[in-house]
Structure formats: structure tokens, C-alpha cells
C-alpha positions in Angstrom: 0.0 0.0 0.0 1.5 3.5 -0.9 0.8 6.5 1.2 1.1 9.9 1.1 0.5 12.2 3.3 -0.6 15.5 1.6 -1.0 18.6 4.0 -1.5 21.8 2.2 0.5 24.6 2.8 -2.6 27.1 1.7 -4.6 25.6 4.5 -2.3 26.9 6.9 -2.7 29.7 5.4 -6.6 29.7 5.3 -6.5 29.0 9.3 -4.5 32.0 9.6 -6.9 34.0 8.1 -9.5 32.4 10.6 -10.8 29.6 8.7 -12.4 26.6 10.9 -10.0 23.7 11.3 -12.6 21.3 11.4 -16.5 22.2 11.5 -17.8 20.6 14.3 -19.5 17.7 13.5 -16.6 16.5 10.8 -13.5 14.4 10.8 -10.6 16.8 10.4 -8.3 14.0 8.7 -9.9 11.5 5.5 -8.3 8.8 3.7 -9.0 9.2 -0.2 -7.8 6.3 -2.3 -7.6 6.1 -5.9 -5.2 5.0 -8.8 -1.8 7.1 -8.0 0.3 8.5 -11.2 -1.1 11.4 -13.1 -4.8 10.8 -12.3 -4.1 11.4 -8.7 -1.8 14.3 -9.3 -5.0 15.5 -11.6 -7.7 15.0 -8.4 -4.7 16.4 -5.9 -4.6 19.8 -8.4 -8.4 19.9 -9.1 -9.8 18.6 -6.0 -7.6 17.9 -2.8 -5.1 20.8 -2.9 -8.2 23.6 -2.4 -10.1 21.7 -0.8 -7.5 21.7 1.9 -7.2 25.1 1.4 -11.0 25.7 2.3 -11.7 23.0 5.2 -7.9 23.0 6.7 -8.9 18.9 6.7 -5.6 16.7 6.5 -6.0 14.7 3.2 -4.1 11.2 3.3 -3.8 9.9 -0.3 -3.8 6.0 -0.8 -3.4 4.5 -4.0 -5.1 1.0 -3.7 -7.7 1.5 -5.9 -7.5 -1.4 -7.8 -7.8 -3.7 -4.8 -10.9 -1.7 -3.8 -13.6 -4.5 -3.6 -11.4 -7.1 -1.6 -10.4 -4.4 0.7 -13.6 -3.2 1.6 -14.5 -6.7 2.0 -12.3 -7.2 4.6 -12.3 -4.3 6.3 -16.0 -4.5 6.4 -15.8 -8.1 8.2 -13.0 -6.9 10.7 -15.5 -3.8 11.0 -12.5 -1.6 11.0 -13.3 0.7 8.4 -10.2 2.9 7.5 -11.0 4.8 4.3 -13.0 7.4 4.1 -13.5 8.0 0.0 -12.9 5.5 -3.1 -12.0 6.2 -6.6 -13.6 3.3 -8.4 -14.7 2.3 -11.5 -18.2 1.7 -12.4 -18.9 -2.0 -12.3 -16.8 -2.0 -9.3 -18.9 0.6 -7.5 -22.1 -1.8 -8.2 -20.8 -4.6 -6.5 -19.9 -2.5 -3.3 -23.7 -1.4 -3.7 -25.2 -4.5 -4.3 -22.9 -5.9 -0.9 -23.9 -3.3 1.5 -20.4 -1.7 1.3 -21.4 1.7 -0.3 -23.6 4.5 0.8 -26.6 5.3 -1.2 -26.7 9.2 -2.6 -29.3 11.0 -3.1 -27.9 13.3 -5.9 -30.5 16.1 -5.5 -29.4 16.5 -1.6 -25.8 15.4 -1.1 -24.7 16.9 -4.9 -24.3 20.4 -6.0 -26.2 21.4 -8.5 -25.2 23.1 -11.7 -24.4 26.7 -11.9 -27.8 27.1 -13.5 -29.9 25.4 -11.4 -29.9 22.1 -13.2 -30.0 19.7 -10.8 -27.6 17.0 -9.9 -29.7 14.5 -11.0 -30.5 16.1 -14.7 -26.3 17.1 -14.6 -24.8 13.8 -14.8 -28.0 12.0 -16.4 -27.4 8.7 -17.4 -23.4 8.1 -15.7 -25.2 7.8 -12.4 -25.6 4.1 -13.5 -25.8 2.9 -9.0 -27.2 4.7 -6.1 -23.7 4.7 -4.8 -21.6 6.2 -7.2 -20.6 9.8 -8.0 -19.3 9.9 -11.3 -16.2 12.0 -12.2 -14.8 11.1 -15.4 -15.4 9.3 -18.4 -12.1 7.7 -19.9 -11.0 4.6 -21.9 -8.6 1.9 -21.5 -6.5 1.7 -25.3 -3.6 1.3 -26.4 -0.6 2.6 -27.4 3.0 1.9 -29.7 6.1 3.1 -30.2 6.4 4.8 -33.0 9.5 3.7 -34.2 9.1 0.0 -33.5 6.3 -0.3 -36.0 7.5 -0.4 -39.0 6.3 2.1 -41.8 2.4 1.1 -41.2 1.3 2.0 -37.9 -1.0 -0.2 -36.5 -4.7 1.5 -36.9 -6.7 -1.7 -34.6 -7.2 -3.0 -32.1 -6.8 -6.4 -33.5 -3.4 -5.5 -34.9 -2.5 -6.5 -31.2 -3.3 -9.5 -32.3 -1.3 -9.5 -35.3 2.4 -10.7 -34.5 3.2 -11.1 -38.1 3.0 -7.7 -38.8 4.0 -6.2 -35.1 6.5 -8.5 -34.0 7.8 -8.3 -30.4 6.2 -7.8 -26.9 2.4 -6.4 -26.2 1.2 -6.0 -22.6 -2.0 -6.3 -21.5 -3.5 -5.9 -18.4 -4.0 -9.3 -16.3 -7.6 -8.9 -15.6 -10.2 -10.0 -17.9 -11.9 -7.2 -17.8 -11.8 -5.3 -22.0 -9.1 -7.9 -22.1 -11.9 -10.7 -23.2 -13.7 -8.2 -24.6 -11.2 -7.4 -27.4 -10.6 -10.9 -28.4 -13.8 -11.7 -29.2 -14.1 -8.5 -30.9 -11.0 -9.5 -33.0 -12.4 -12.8 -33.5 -15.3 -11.9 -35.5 -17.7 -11.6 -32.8 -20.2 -8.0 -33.3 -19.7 -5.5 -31.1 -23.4 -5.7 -29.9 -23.3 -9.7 -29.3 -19.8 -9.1 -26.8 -21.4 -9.5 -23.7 -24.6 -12.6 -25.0 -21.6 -14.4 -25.8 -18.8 -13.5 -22.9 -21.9 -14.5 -20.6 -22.2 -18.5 -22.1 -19.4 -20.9 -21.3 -18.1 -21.3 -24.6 -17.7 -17.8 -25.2 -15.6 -17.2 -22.4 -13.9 -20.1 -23.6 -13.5 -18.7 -27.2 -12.3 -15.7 -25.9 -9.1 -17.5 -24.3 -8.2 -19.5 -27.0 -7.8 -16.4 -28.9 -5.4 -14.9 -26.5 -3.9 -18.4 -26.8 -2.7 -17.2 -29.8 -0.2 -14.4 -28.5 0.0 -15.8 -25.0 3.5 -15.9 -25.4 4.1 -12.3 -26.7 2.1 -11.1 -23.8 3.7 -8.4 -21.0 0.8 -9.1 -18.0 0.4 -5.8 -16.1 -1.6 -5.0 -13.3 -1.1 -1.5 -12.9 -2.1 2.0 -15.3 1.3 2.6 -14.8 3.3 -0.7 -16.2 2.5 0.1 -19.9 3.6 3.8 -19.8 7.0 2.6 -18.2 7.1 -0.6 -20.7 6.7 1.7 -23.8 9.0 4.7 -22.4 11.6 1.8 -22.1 10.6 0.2 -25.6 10.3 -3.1 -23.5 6.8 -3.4 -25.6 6.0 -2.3 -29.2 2.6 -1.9 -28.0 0.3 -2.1 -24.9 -3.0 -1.6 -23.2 -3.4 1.3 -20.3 -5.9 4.0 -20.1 -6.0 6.9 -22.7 -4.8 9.7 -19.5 -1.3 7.8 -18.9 -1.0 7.8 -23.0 -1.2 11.7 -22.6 0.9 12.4 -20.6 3.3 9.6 -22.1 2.6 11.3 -25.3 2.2 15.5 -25.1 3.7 15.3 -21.4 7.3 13.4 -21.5 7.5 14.0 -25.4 7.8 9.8 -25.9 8.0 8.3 -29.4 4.3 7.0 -28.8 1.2 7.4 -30.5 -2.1 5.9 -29.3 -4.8 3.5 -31.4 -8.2 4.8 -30.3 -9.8 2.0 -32.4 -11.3 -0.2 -29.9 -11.3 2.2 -27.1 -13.4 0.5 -24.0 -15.5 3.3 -22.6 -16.2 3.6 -19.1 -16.9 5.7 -16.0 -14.8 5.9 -12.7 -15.9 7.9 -9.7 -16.5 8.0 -6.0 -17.8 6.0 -3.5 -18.3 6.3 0.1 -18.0 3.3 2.0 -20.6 2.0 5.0 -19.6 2.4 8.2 -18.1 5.4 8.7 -18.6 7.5 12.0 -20.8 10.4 12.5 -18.4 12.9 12.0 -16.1 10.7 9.6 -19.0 10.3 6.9 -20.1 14.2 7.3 -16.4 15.2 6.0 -17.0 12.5 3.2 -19.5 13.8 2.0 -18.5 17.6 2.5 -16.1 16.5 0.2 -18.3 14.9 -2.5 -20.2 17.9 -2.4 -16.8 20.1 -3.3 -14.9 17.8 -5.5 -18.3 17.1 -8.0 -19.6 20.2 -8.9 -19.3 21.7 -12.1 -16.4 23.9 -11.8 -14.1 20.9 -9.8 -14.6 18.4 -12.7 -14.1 21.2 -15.5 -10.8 21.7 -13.6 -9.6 18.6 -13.4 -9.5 18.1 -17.1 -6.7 21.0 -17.3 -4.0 18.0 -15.6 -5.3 14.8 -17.4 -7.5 13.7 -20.7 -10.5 12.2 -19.4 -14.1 14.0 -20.2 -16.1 15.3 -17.1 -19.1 13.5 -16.1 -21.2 16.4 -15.6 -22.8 18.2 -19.0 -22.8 21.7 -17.6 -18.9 20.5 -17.1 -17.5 20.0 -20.8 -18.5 23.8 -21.6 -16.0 24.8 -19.3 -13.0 22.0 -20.3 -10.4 24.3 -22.0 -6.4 24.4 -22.0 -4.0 21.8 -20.2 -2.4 24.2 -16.9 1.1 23.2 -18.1 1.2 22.5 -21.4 -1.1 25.3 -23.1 -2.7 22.6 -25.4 -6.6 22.7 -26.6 -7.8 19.2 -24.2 -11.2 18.9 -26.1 -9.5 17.0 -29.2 -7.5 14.5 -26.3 -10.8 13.5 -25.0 -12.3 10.0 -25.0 -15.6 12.0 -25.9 -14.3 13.6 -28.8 -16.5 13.2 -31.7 -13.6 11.7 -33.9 -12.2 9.1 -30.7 -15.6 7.9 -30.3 -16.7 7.4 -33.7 -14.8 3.4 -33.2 -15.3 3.5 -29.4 -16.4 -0.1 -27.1 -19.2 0.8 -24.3 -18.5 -0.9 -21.4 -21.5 -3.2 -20.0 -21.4 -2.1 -16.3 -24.4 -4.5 -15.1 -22.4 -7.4 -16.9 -19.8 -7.4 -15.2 -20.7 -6.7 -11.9 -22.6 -10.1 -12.2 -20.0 -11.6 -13.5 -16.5 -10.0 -12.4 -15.4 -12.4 -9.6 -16.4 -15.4 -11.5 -14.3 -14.4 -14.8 -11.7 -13.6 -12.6 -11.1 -16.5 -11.7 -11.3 -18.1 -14.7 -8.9 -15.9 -16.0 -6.6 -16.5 -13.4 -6.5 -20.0 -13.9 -5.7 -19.7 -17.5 -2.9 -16.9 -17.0 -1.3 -19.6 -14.7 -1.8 -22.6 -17.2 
């Protein structure tokens, strides 16, 4: 588990001038976990740092997202609750609803609405796809190559990961099945709209392996955002999965001989959750927070540090130049008109039916 203990300096600063250390009735420390890398620095820049700066709360940052559902489990049986705020992705945030683990939301009483009036509800529409989740962005998971390891026809598919003829050398690819199954069946002939009918029968999940069978061998298995970045920068991989935000910054950010295939692209939505549990004055700050870090201006803001689209409508309006870099962000968005036109919709309800079951089928087979 990495921790890092982020204490603003502005907050000090905001006490100074008189500010409340802690209202009352809420926690004056949280534990926020998410992803780490440049989506956290993103959320630290858009979210943590003022908010800080307004409350004077200590924000502890801990970046275990991706073991989100088993550590909640856990914590929840040794009833020892110890985060405060989640960063999760969709289908995970329906299974901690369906098991208890999440706090409902009312949107219309615990979210801020928009600038206009628009309510909460009506902002964010159809992303609020569970009770208990507060959407935040909308990104992919793609992939990118190095563009001189390629040859002089850069790959333009998705399937061309598939092609080791062609693309010779390493590929990495996350070791989760999660858009992993998804994309072979997609590269072996299976519609886009019959993925999920057939991931959901036994023999499509089986038909799905075989064709990863068929570059087993060339596969790099990752199990962070971060491992493919690193793996291209070092040219370790011609070509690998990760999610479109790390490609940015790989790309306009460090100035890396990478481009990225938006063919393909698995849509989905990551956001917030607030976990059962919590004291009094523990799930008051939570919340507090929620409130801050969602509104319209927050997730406009946070798409200055990283490419992924806000989840609020009265938000994209307001998405405009990259803070450092001075770049237009609209084209490096997901939602783009042009990266969506070949884009994958993630099935959220599928696979929160189905994740622990395919996970450990796909397990097995990664260890065959």
C-alpha cells in the first residue's frame, strides 16, 4: 500500500486568516484512495489541494484502488473501516452497492447542482448508473505503440495486437479480464453488440481465451495504469493496453515516441464511493467533500491535468487548456466526436454479475 501524506501549505494559510480547522460535526483527517500516477496528481490539483485550502482537513492519499472491492471486504468483516473516500470504476462501485459496502446518494441532496440550477440528477444523467456512485470522469482503457518500432504502417486496430506477423515483439495487457476478453472476441469476428450474449455463455468465455492463446507468449501481463507507460518509455513493448490519461501524458507530457490507437477504445466511467460504516463525523467530511470535488467547476478543472471527459454536462463547456502544457484538451478526450466514432461501451451490469467469476477463470488460465 502506498501512502502519502498531503498537507497543504494554503490551509495553513486559510486558518491563519480564521478559517475553521474542522466544522464541528466533521472528521478533520480523510483517507482518499484512488489510482496514483497522473490521475491522482490530476484530483490532488483539481480537488484535494483547495479543498484543503478551504476546510484546513488533512488529506491522506492512498493509491489501492484497484484492490478496492477485496479491501472493503475485509475491512468491512473486521469492522475496521479505515478509508474514508474511493476512486472506483463503475462496475466495481455496483458490487460494493449491491454488498452493503457503499452509501446510497441522493444526488438532488448530497450533490451540487449546476451553476444554472440544473440539478444534480439532470447534470450527470445517465453516468449515475448505481445509487452509490458519483461519477467523475469518463475515460477509456487503449492502447498505445512506439512509433518507431512499428515499422512504416502504424498499426490503426485494435486487432493488430493481435497480429504478430505484422507487429512482431512484446504487447502487454492488463491481467484482468476485464476489456481484455472483450477485445478478443471482438477480434475474432464476434459483433460489437453480441460481446457481452456471448462473454456470458461458457463457450464464449472459452472462445475468448483460445484467442489470447494465440499471443500468449508475446504477452507483458500488467496489473497497474502505470506498467505500460513505463514498458513503452523503455521500448520493453511495441505496443500495450493502459488508459487513454497515462497515454497523454506519455505522449504530449514526456514527449515519448508513442502514439495511441483509439480504435477499440473500452469506454467507461470511474468515480466515487463512500464506503458504509463510517462515524458520524467521519462520513459528514465524506460527504462535504463529494459535495466540493463534484460540482461543475471541480470536474471542468480537473481536465486541465489529465484527458479524461467530465461526467457532468454543464462540465464540458467549461474544459479548455492543459495548466502546463497550453494545449486545446477537447480533441484528447475520449468523448471527442472523432475518438468515439470506433469507441467499445462498457456493459457495467455485466460485469458486476460476472467480475469475480471471470476472474477466476482468468486467473486459472494466466497460470496454465
Amino acid at each position: 500500500m502506498t501512502f502519502t501524506k498531503t498537507f497543504v501549505a494554503s490551509a495553513a494559510l486559510s486558518l491563519a486568516a480564521g478559517a475553521t480547522f474542522a466544522d464541528g460535526h466533521m472528521a478533520n483527517e480523510m483517507t482518499i484512495v484512488s489510482w496514483g500516477g497522473a490521475y491522482s496528481a490530476s484530483q490532488l490539483n483539481a480537488y484535494h489541494t483547495p479543498y484543503a485550502a478551504k476546510t484546513g482537513v488533512t488529506i491522506l492519499n492512498d493509491d489501492s484502488s484497484s484492490t478496492a472491492v477485496a479491501r472493503l471486504r475485509a475491512m468491512n468483516e473486521a469492522n475496521n473501516i479505515t478509508w474514508d473516500v474511493v476512486d472506483v470504476e463503475a462496475g466495481p462501485a455496483m458490487q460494493l452497492c449491491d454488498e452493503g459496502l457503499a452509501m446510497v446518494i441522493d444526488p438532488d441532496t448530497m450533490l451540487a447542482p449546476a451553476p444554472d440550477g440544473t440539478s444534480a440528477a439532470d447534470d450527470f444523467g445517465d453516468m449515475l448508473v448505481s445509487e452509490c456512485f458519483i461519477p467523475q470522469i469518463v475515460y477509456s482503457t487503449t492502447f498505445g505503440y512506439r512509433t518507431d518500432l512499428v515499422g512504416s504502417t502504424a498499426p490503426t486496430s485494435v486487432c493488430d495486437v493481435f497480429d504478430t506477423v505484422a507487429y512482431p515483439g512484446k504487447r502487454s495487457l492488463f491481467s484482468v479480464p476485464i476489456n481484455t476478453m472483450e477485445w478478443a472476441l471482438l477480434c475474432d469476428g464476434v459483433a460489437k453488440a453480441d460481446i457481452y450474449d456471448v462473454l456470458e455463455t461458457p463457450e464464449g468465455q472459452d472462445q475468448a481465451l483460445a484467442k489470447l492463446d494465440t499471443i500468449k507468449d508475446d504477452v507483458i501481463w500488467v496489473s497497474s495504469g502505470a506498467d505500460t507507460p513505463q514498458l513503452l518509455a523503455d521500448g520493453e513493448v511495441v505496443m500495450g493496453a493502459t488508459y487513454n490519461g497515462r497515454l497523454f501524458a506519455l505522449i504530449e507530457e514526456q514527449k515519448q515516441p508513442v502514439a495511441m490507437i483509439w480504435d477499440g477504445q473500452v469506454m467507461d466511467l470511474d468515480g466515487w464511493i463512500i464506503p458504509t460504516g463510517l462515524s458520524p463525523e467521519r462520513q459528514a467530511r465524506a460527504l462535504d467533500y463529494i459535495m466540493f470535488a463534484t460540482d461543475t467547476q471541480r470536474l471542468a478543472d480537473q481536465a486541465k491535468w489529465i484527458s479524461y471527459g467530465p461526467a457532468r454536462a454543464s462540465s464540458a463547456p467549461l474544459v479548455g487548456k492543459h495548466a502546463d502544457l497550453g494545449i486545446d484538451m477537447g480533441p484528447h478526450m475520449p468523448t471527442a466526436p472523432e475518438n468515439l466514432e470506433r469507441a467499445f461501451l462498457m456493459n457495467y451490469s455485466f460485469w458486476a454479475d460476472y467480475r469475480d467469476d471471470l476472474d477466476a477463470k482468468f486467473q486459472t488460465w494466466l497460470a496454465k
